[in-house]
DOBAVEX-395686 format. One line per 4 residues: number of its first residue (from 1); their letters; for each residue x, y, z of C-alpha. Coordinates in pm, 1 decimal, decimal comma, always signed. Layout:
% DOBAVEX-395686
NUM) a) X:Y:Z; ...
//
This chain:
% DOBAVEX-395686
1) xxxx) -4696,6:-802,2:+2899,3; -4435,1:-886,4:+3162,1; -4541,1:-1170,2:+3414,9; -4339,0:-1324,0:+3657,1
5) xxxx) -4440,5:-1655,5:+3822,3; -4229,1:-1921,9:+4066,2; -4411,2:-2244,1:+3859,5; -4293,6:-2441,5:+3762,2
9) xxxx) -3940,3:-2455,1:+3853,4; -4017,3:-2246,8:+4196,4; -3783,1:-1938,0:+4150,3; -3871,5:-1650,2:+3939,4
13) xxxx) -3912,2:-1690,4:+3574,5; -4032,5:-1474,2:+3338,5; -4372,2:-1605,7:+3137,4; -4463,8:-1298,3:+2955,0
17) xxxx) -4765,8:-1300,6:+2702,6; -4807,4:-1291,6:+2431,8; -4490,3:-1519,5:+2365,1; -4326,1:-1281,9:+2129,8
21) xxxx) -4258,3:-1059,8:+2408,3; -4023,0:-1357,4:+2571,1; -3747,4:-1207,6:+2368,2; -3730,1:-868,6:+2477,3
25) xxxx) -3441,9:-852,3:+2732,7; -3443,7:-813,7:+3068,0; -3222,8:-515,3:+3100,9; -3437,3:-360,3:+2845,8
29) xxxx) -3745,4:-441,9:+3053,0; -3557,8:-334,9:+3364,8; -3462,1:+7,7:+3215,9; -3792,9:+9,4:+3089,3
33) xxxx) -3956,7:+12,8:+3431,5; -3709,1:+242,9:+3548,9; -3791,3:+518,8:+3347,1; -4144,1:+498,0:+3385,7
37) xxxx) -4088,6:+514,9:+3807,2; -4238,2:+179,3:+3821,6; -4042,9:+79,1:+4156,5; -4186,3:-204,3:+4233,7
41) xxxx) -4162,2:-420,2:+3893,3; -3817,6:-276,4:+3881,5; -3773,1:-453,6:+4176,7; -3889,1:-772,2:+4080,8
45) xxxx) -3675,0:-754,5:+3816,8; -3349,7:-707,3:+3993,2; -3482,2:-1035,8:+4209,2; -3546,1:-1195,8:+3889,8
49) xxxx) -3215,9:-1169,2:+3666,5; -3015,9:-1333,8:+3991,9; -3208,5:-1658,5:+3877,5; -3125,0:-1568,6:+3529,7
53) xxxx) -2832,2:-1496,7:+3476,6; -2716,8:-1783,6:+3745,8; -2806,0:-2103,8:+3533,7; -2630,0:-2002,8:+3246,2
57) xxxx) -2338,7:-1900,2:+3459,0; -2291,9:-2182,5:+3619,7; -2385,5:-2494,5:+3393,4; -2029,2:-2295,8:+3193,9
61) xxxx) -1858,9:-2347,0:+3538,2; -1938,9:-2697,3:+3534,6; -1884,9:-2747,8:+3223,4; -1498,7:-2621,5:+3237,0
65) xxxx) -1407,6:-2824,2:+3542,4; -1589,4:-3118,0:+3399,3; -1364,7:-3101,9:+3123,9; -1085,7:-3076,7:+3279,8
69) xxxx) -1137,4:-3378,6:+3505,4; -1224,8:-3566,6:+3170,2; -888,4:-3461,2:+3087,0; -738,9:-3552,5:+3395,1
73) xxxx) -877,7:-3917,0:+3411,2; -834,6:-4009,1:+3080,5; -474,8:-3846,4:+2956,7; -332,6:-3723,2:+3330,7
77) xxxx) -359,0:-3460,7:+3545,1; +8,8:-3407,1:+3442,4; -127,4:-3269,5:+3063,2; -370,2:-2974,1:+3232,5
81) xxxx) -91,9:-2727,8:+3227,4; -32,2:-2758,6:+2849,7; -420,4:-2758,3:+2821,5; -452,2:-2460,2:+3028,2
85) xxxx) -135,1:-2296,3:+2841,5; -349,7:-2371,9:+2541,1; -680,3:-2221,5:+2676,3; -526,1:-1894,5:+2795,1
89) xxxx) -345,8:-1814,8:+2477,6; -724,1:-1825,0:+2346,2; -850,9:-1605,0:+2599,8; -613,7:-1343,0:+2580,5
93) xxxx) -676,3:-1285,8:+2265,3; -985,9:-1092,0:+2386,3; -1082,2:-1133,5:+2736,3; -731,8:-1112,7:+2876,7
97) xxxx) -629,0:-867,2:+2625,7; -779,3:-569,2:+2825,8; -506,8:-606,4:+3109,6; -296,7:-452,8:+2856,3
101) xxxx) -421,0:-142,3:+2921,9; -444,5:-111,0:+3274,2; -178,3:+107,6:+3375,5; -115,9:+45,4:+3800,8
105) xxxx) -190,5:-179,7:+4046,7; -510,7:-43,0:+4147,8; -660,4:-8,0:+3842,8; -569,5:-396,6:+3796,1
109) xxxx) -768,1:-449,2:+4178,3; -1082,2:-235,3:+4030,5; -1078,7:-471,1:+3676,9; -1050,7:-804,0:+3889,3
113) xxxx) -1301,3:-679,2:+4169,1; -1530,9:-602,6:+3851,1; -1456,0:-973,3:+3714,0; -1574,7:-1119,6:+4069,4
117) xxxx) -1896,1:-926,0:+4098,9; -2026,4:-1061,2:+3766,8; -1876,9:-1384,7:+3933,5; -2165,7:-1379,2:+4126,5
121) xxxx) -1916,4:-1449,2:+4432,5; -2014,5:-1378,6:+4830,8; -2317,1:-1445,1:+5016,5; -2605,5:-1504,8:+4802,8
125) xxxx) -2435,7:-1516,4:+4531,6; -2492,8:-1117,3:+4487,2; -2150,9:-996,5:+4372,4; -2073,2:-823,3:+4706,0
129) xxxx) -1769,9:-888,3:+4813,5; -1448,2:-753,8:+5049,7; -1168,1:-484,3:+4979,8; -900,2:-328,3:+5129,0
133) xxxx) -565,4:-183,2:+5077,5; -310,5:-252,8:+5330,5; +95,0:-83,0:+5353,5; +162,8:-312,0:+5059,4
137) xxxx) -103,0:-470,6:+4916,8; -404,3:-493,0:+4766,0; -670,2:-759,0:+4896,5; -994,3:-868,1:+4756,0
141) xxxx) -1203,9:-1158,7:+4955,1; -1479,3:-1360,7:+4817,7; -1666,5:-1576,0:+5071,8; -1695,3:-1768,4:+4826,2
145) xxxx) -1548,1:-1669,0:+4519,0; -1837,7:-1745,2:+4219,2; -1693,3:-2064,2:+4073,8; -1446,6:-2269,7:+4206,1
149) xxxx) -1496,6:-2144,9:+4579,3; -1905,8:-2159,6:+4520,1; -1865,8:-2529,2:+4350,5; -1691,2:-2648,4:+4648,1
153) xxxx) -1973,1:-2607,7:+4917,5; -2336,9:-2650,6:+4891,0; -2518,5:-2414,8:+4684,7; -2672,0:-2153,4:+4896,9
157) xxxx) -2941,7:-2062,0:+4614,7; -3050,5:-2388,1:+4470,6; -2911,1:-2635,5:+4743,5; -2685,7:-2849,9:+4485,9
161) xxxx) -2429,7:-3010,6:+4637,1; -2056,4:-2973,4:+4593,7; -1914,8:-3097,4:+4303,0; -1611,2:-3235,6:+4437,2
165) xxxx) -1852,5:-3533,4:+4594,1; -2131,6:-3768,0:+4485,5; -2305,2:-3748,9:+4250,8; -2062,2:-3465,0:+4041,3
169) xxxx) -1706,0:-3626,2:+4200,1; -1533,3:-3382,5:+3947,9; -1186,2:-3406,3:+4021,3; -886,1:-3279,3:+4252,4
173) xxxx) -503,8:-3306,7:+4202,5; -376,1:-3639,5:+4334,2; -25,9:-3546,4:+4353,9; +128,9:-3178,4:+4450,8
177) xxxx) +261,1:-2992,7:+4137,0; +352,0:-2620,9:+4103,9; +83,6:-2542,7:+3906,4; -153,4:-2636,0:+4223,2
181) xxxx) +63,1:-2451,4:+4452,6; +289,3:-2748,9:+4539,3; -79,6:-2889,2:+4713,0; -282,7:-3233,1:+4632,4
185) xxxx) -631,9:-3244,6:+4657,6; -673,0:-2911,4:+4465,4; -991,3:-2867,0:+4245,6; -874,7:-2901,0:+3869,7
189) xxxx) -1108,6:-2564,9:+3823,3; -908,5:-2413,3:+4087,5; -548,6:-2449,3:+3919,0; -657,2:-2216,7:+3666,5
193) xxxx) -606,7:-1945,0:+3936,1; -240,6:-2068,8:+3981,2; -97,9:-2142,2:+3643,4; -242,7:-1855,8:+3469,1
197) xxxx) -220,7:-1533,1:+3693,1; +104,2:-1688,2:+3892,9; +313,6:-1925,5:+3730,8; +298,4:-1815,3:+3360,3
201) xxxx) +354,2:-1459,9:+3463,6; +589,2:-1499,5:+3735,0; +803,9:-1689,9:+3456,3; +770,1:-1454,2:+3247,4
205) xxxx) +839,1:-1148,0:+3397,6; +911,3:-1206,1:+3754,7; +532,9:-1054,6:+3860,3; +252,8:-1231,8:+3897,0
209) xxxx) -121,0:-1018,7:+3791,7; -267,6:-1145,7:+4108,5; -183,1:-1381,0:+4409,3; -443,7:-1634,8:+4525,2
213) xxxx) -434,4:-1757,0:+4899,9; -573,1:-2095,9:+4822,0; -716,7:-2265,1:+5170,3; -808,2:-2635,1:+5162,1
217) xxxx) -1095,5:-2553,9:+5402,1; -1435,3:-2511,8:+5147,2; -1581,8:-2288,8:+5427,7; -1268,5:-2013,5:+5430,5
221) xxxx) -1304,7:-1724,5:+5205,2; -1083,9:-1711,4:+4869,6; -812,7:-1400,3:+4927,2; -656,5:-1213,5:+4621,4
225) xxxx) -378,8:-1010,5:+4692,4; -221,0:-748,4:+4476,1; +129,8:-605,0:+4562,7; +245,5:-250,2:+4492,5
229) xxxx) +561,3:-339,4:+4418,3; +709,3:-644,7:+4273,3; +1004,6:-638,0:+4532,1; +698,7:-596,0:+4823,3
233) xxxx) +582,4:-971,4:+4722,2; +705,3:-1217,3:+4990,0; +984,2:-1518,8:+4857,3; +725,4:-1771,5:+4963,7
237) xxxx) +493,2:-1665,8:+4700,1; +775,2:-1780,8:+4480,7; +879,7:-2097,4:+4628,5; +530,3:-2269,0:+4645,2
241) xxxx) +528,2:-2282,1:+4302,4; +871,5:-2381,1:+4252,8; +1052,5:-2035,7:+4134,1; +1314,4:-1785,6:+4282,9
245) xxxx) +1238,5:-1480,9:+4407,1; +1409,7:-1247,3:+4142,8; +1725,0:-1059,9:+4245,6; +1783,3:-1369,1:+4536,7
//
């Protein structure tokens, strides 16, 4: 039987007896409910798999940018782009793979706005965020975005606080460097954002798959923007990261 209780960590959990029935999933339970018009358990259950997907979601957050401060103290900030070189030819083997066969612009905006939902990013850590298309662009906004914008300020859900301070003091680029947008005090999660959607592409083929508008201020939103047209993006794009805007 499903049961839902805030002991002992005071959030929803689910306790179902007998203990067996722990395993059945959530969505299964949700769809369940559903079905049978049972509104108000289906409900609780959209309340409940905030709390549980968020745990898992975020101790992997941690975990990359504790890594990559490990990294960063004990070999040099100056090895995290060959680390994150590294880590993205990994990823693309699958997750980054499906760009492949996105075909325009927009349909790259509606794949990345998907990414940032399940990000958990905006207030309360729902997935709802901002989007608009402007003359030449595409722009998401995540206030904050899931990961590195959420692990900047307090947590709004469980009150932890940000892990670029005491007690977490998980690190931030002492020097400026193209791969952190020719800025110091950058989040090593953060850089990510840089190297792989900006830099490695914009090497590559002149393009980058997205544009981040970093802002130093924890409290400002994180922008995304997506051009139309590769001759629409502006030469500054280029030159914070050290390149030339192509035909220049």
């Amino acid at each position: 039987m499903l049961k839902l209780t805030t002991e002992p960590l005071g959030r929803l959990m689910r306790v179902d007896e007998p203990v067996e029935e722990l395993g059945i999933s959530t969505y299964d339970r949700l769809r369940d409910a559903v079905k049978a018009g049972d509104k108000e358990t289906a409900l609780k259950l959209i309340d409940y798999v905030q709390n549980e997907v968020k745990g898992i979601h975020d101790v992997y957050c941690d975990w990359s940018y504790a890594f990559l401060t490990w990294i960063s103290d004990n070999c040099g900030e100056e090895k995290l782009p060959e680390v994150l070189g590294y880590t993205n030819e990994k990823i693309s083997l699958a997750f980054f793979d499906q760009l492949k066969g996105l075909e325009t612009v927009k349909q790259q905006v509606q794949w990345y706005t998907e990414q940032m939902r399940a990000h958990r990013s905006g207030p309360g850590e729902t997935g709802t965020i901002k989007v608009w298309e402007e003359a030449d662009r595409y722009v998401i906004e995540c206030d904050p975005c899931g990961s590195g914008g959420r692990m900047r300020r307090m947590g709004e859900l469980d009150k932890t606080l940000p892990r670029t301070g005491p007690p977490f003091n998980l690190g931030k680029t002492k020097k400026a460097y193209p791969w952190s947008w020719n800025m110091k005090d950058v989040p090593y999660y953060c850089v990510h954002c840089c190297y792989w959607s900006e830099l490695m592409p914009m090497k590559a083929t002149g393009s980058p798959t997205r544009l981040a508008e970093y802002d130093p201020d924890p409290d400002a939103p994180c922008r995304l923007y997506f051009y139309k047209k590769p001759e629409l993006i502006p030469e500054k794009y280029f030159k914070r990261i050290g390149l030339e805007k192509p035909g220049k």
